[in-house]
Each structure stands twice: as structure tokens, then as C-alpha cells.
C-alpha positions in Angstrom: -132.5 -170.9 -99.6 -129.5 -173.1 -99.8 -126.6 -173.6 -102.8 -129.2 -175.2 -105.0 -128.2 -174.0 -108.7 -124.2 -175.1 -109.4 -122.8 -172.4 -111.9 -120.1 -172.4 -114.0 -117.7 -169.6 -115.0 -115.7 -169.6 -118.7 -113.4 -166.7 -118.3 -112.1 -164.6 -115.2 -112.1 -161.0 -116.5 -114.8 -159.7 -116.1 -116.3 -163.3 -114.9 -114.6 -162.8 -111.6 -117.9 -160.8 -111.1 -119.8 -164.1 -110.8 -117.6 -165.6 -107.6 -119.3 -163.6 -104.7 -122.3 -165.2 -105.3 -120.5 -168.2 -103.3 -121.1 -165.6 -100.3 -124.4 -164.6 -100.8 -126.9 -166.3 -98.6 -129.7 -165.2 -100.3 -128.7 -166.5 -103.5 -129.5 -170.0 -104.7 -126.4 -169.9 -107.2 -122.9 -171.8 -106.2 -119.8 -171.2 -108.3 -118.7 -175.2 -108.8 -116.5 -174.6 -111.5 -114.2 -172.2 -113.2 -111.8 -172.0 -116.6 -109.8 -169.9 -118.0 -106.8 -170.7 -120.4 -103.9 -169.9 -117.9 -103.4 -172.8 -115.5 -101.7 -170.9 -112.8 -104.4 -168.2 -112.6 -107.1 -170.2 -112.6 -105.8 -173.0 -109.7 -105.3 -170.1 -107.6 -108.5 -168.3 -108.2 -110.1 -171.5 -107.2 -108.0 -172.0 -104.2 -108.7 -168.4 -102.6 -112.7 -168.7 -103.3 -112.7 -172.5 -102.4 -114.3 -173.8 -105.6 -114.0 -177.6 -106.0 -112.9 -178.2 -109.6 -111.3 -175.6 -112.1 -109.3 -176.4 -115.7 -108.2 -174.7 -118.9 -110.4 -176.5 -121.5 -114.3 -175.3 -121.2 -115.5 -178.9 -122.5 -114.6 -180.2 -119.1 -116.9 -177.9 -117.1 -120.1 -177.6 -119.6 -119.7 -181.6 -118.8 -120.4 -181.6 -115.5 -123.2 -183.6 -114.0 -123.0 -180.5 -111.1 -123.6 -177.8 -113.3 -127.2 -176.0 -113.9 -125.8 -172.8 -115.6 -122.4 -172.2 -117.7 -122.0 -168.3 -117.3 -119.8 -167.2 -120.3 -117.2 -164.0 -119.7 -114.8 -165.1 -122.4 -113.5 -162.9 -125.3 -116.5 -162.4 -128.0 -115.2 -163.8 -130.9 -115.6 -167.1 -128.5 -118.7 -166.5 -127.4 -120.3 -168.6 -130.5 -118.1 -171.9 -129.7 -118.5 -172.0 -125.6 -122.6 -170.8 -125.8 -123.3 -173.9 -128.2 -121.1 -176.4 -126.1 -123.0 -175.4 -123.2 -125.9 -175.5 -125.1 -125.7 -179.2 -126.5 -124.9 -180.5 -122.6 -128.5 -178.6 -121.9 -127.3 -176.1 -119.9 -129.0 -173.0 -118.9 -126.8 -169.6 -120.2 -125.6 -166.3 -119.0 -123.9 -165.1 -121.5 -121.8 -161.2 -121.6 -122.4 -158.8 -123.9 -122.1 -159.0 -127.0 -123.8 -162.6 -127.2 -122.1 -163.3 -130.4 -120.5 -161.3 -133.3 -122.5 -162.7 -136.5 -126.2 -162.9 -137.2 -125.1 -166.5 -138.6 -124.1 -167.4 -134.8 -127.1 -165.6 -133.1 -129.8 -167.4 -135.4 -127.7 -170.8 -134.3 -128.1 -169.6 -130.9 -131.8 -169.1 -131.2 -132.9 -172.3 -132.4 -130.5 -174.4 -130.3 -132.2 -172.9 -127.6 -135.6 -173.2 -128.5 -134.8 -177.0 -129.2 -133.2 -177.5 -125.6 -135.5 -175.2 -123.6 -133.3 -173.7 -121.3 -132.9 -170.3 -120.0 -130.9 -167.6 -121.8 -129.6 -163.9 -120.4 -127.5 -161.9 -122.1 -125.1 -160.2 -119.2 -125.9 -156.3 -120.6 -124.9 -154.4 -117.4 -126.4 -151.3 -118.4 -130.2 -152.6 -117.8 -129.8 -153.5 -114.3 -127.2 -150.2 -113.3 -129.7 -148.3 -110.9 -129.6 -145.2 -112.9 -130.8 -146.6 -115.9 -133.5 -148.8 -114.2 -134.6 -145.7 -112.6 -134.8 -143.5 -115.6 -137.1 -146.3 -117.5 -139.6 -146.6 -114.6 -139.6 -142.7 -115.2 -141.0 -143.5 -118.6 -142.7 -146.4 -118.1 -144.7 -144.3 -115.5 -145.7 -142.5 -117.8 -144.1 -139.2 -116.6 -142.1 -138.2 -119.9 -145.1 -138.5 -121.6 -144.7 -140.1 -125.5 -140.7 -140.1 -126.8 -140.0 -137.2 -129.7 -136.3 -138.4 -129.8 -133.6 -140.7 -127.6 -129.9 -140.8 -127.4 -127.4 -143.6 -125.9 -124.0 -143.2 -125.9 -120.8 -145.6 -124.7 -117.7 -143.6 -124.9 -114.3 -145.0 -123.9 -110.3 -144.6 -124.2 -109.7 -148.2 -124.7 -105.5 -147.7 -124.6 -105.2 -148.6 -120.9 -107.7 -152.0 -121.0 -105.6 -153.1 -124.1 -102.3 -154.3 -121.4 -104.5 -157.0 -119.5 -107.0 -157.6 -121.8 -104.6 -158.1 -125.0 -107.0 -160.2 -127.0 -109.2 -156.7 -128.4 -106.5 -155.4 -130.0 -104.4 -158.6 -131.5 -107.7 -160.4 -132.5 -109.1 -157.6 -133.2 -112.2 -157.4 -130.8 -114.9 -155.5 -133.3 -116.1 -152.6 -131.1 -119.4 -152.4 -132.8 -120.5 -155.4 -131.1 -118.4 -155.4 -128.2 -119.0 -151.4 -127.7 -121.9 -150.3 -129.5 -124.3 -153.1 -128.3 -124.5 -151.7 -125.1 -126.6 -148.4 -125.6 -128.2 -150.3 -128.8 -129.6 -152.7 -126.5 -130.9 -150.2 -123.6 -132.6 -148.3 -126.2 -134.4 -151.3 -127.5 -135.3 -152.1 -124.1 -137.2 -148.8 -123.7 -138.3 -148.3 -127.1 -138.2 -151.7 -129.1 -137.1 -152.9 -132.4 -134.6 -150.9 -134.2 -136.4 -150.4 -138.0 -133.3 -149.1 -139.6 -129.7 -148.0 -139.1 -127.7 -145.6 -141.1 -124.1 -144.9 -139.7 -120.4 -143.7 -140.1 -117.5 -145.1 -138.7 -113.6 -144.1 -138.5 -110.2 -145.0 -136.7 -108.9 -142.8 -134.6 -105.5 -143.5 -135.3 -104.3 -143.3 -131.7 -103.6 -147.1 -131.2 -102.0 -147.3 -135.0 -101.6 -151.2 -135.0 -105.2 -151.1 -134.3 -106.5 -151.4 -138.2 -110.4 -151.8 -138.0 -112.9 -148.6 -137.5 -113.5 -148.3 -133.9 -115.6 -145.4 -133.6 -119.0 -144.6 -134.7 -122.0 -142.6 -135.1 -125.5 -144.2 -136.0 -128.8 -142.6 -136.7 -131.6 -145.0 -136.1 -134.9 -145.2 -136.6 -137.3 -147.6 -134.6 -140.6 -149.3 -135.6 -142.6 -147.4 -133.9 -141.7 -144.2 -135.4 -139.7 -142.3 -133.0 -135.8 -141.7 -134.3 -132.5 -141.6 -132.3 -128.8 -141.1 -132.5 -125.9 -143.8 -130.7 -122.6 -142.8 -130.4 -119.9 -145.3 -129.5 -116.4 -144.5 -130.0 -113.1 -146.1 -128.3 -110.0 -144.7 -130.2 -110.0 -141.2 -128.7 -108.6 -139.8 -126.0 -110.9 -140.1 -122.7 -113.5 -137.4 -123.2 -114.5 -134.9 -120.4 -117.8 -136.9 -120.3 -119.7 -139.5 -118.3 -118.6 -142.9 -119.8 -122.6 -144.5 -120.7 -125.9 -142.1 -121.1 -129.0 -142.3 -122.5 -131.3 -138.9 -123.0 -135.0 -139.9 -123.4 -137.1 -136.6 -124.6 -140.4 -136.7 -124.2 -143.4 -134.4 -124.5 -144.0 -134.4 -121.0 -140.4 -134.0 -119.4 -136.8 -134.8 -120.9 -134.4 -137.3 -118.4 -130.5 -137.5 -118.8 -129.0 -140.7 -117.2 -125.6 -141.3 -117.1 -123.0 -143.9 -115.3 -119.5 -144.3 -115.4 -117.1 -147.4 -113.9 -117.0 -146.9 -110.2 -117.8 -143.3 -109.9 -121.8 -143.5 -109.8 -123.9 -142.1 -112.1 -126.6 -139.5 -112.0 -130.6 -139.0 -113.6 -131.0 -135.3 -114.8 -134.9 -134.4 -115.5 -136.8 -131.6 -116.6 -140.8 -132.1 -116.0 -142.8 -129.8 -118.5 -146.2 -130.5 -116.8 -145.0 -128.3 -113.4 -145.1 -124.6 -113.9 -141.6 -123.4 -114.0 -140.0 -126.3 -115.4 -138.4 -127.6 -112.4 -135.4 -129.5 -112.5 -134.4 -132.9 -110.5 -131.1 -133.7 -110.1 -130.2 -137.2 -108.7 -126.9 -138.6 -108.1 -126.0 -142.2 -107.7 -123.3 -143.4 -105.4 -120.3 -145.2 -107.1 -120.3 -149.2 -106.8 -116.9 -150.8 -106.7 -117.4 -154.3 -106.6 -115.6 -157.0 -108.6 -114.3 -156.1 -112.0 -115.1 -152.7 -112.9 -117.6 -152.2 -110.3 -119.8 -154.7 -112.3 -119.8 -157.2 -109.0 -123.2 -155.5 -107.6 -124.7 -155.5 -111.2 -124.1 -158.9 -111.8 -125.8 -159.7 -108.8 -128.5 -158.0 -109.4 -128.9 -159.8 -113.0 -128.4 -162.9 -111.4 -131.2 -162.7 -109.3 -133.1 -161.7 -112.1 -132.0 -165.2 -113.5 -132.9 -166.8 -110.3 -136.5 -165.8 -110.6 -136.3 -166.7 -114.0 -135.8 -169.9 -113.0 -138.1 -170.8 -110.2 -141.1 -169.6 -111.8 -140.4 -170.6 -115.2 -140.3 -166.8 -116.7 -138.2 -165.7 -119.8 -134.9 -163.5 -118.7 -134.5 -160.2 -119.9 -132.4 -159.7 -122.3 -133.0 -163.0 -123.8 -131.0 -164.7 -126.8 -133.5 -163.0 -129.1 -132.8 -160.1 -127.5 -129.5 -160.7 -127.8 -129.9 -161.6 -131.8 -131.6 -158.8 -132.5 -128.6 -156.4 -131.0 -126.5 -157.9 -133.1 -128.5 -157.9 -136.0 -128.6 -154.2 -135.7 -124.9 -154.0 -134.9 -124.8 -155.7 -138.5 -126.9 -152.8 -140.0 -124.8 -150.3 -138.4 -121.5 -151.5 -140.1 -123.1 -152.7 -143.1 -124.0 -148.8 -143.4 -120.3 -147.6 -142.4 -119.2 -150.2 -145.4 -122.4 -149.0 -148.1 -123.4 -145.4 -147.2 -126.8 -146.7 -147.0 -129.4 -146.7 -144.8 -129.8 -150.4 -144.0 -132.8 -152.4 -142.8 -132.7 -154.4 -139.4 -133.3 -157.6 -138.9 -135.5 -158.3 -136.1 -137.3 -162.0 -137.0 -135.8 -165.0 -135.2 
């Protein structure tokens, strides 16, 4: 296929997930450029994954005449700034979770898209973990019959990622988007638009200079009818639980699927049209690759992107995909702030 598609990467956290491409055959994507605000980490990361050009200011890779895609892993209050730069120099996007933290910024993001015509994904892992893809062909197929109710969780002690990744607790990173979005966005995926949100949120109190609400509980209600619960909380101490689920309960069968970082996940059904009820229990093996075992996920996502690409097709999660997370990431804390039920957004 050849190194057609240069890519560039804006932050090496979790955007060290992006380099093995470079040793893919089978993908079409090169890693061309890299940047990350510490000089010495950067040069060196460049050096031991032989990548031509690298610097600490993002306007000088979204520049480049070599560059097809800017892939964006920076801190989310960032996202906004580096999407629309890459944007304006008509670059195509991949873009981590949470695309951007306002519905003032995702609306920007829409249109500036729309007016450049380029390709947008938002980098949610959690639709392209096997487990998760599994359990919505399971539905898809038809085999859980219609939903009654759904669940999505995204649990995590967050003490231990606060040393090298300082930036969420001194900005403060706003866990509703950069938490919360994740099962918000796989249940849309199965399910659709979010109607309306009501939610509570609290601190935990166990990181004490840590002053904004960081965990929550939202009750949500989607167009089409069918109600679910989200839970995402991050000040607690790690729970005896798999780290990201969704329970899908249908009138036909009820699936659990669950996934944690780098110790596999597993798809738990019950199938009501057998007699007995039987039970399938599936287990997925761990994947450790690149930062939190994400490398095999993000390859997987990008060749989504690649296909994207060659035939012209829209990537999902798209940026109004990505909009309409946050817009319902909005409704979740304008709830927490209110006591009210709160509408979604879901027109961009």
C-alpha cells in the first residue's frame, strides 16, 4: 500500500499510540511529525522511531506541506486551539476524546469543518475495544430483541495518573468531559441522541487540592424512548469493578460488556428466547500495546480512518458526533449545578 497519508502527532501521552503505524505495512499512514511542549522528550522520541521533523510549537507541524492528517492527543482544555489550527491549514483530524470542553468550541468545530471538507474522528477508544464492538453486533443482530433499559459506566482512581499527567489536576481537567464522554458516547452509538439528562455530582475529597466535582451519576433519557443510567466517578478509591461497561437489556436477552486497561475484558449474556435461559460467558484477552494498551485500538480506528478516506465515507464518531457528546456532557453538569432535568442539544 505504501506510506501514502503523512500524519502528524500533537502530544505524546497517549499519542505515543499513533507511532507504530510507522511499522505497519498494511497501513497507508506515516508518522512525519511530532510535538510536544518538552524539547528533550520530543527529539528523542523522534530519534528512536526515526521520524524526520519534531518541535515544541504545533503551528509548525499543522504547516507542513507533508502532512494529510494532524492527530491531536494533547490535554482537553487544548483541544479547541490545536483542532481549529489544523483546521484552517485544511487538514484532515483525529482528534481524542473529549473533542472539546464547550458547546461554544464544538459548534466552531462543526462549521469549520463543513466549510473545509475534511475528515473528522473523534479518538473514543471504547467503540473500537472488541468487547464493545461485539456486544453491539449482538444488538444490531437483532438478538437482544428491542432495549427496556441501558447502562455505561467509566470508573477510575485517578490518584496514580495525576504524577505524569499533572495538567488534570493543576488545570483542572473537567472529568465530565474528559471521563463521562466515554460511556455517553457508546451509548449514543447504540441507541442515539440523548433527549435529556438529569444528574448529581460530588467531590470525593480524596485528592483535597482537587476543588471541582469529579464524580457523577446521570439518568438519561433518549429520543427514542428507552431510559438509562451513566455513572462516571474518579475521586474514589479503585473499586472492586471492571474499569468501563455497558449493560444493554433487552426483551430478548440482557448482555454485560466490560473492559479494563490491559487486562481484557469480557461479554456476559443471558438469551431469553432458549429454554432455560442459558448463559454465555466470553472473555477477551488483555491488549498491551502503546499507552494504556490503547496501541491496538488506535489501530484499529485508524484504519477505520483509512477507509474513510479512500472511499470518501464519514468516520464514526464524527465532529457531530463529537458535538453532541459534549452537548450532553453540558446537560449533565448544567443538572448537577440546577437540580433540573435539562434538555440536550443535539442540532449542529
Amino acid at each position: 500500500m505504501g506510506k501514502s497519508i503523512g500524519v502528524a502527532v500533537i502530544g505524546l501521552g497517549m499519542g505515543g499510540t499513533m507511532l507504530p503505524l510507522n511499522n505497519d505495512e498494511s497501513s497507508p499512514f506515516e508518522v512525519r511529525s511530532i510535538c510536544s511542549p518538552t524539547a528533550a522528550k520530543v527529539e528523542a522520541t523522534a530519534k528512536e522511531w526515526g521520524i524526520r521533523h519534531w518541535s515544541t510549537d504545533y503551528r509548525d507541524v499543522v504547516a507542513r506541506s507533508d502532512i494529510d492528517v494532524v492527530s491531536i492527543y494533547s490535554p482537553d482544555h487544548l483541544h479547541a486551539e490545536h483542532v481549529t489550527a489544523a483546521l484552517e491549514a485544511g487538514k484532515h483530524i483525529v482528534c481524542t476524546k473529549p473533542m472539546v470542553t464547550t458547546v461554544e468550541d464544538a459548534e466552531h468545530l462543526v462549521r469549520l469543518v463543513e466549510k473545509k471538507g475534511v475528515k473528522f474522528l473523534v479518538g473514543q477508544t471504547m467503540r473500537f475495544e472488541p468487547e464493545f464492538t461485539a456486544a453491539k453486533d449482538q444488538f444490531d443482530a437483532g438478538l437482544l430483541g428491542d432495549l427496556i433499559f441501558v447502562e455505561g459506566h467509566y470508573v477510575h482512581d485517578m490518584r496514580h495518573v495525576f504524577p505524569f499527567t499533572p495538567w488534570r489536576k493543576d488545570v483542572p481537567q473537567d472529568l465530565l468531559y474528559g471521563g463521562v464522554s466515554h460511556p455517553v458516547d457508546i451509548l449514543r452509538w447504540i441507541l442515539g441522541d440523548i433527549e435529556e439528562v438529569h444528574a448529581y455530582g460530588n467531590r470525593g475529597g480524596l485528592t483535597p487540592e482537587l476543588e471541582i466535582k469529579s464524580n457523577f451519576i446521570l439518568n438519561v433519557k433518549f429520543v427514542n424512548g428507552i431510559m438509562g443510567r451513566v455513572l462516571g466517578v474518579y475521586d474514589v478509591v479503585h473499586p472492586p469493578m471492571p474499569m468501563m461497561g455497558i449493560n444493554l437489556w433487552g426483551n430478548k436477552g440482557t448482555l454485560f460488556a466490560d473492559y479494563t486497561d490491559q487486562q481484557g475484558g469480557h461479554i456476559n449474556v443471558v438469551y431469553d428466547g432458549f429454554e432455560g435461559q442459558p448463559t454465555g460467558k466470553f472473555r477477551f484477552a488483555p491488549e498491551t500495546l502503546g499507552a494504556y494498551g490503547h496501541g491496538e485500538t488506535v489501530i484499529r480506528y485508524m484504519k477505520h480512518f483509512a477507509e474513510c478516506l479512500e472511499n470518501d465515507t464519514e468516520p464514526s464518531p464524527n465532529v457531530i458526533d463529537g458535538a453532541k457528546s459534549v452537548a450532553t456532557c453540558w446537560a449533565a453538569g448544567h443538572s448537577v449545578e440546577t437540580g433540573q432535568v435539562v434538555k440536550v442539544r443535539n442540532s449542529f
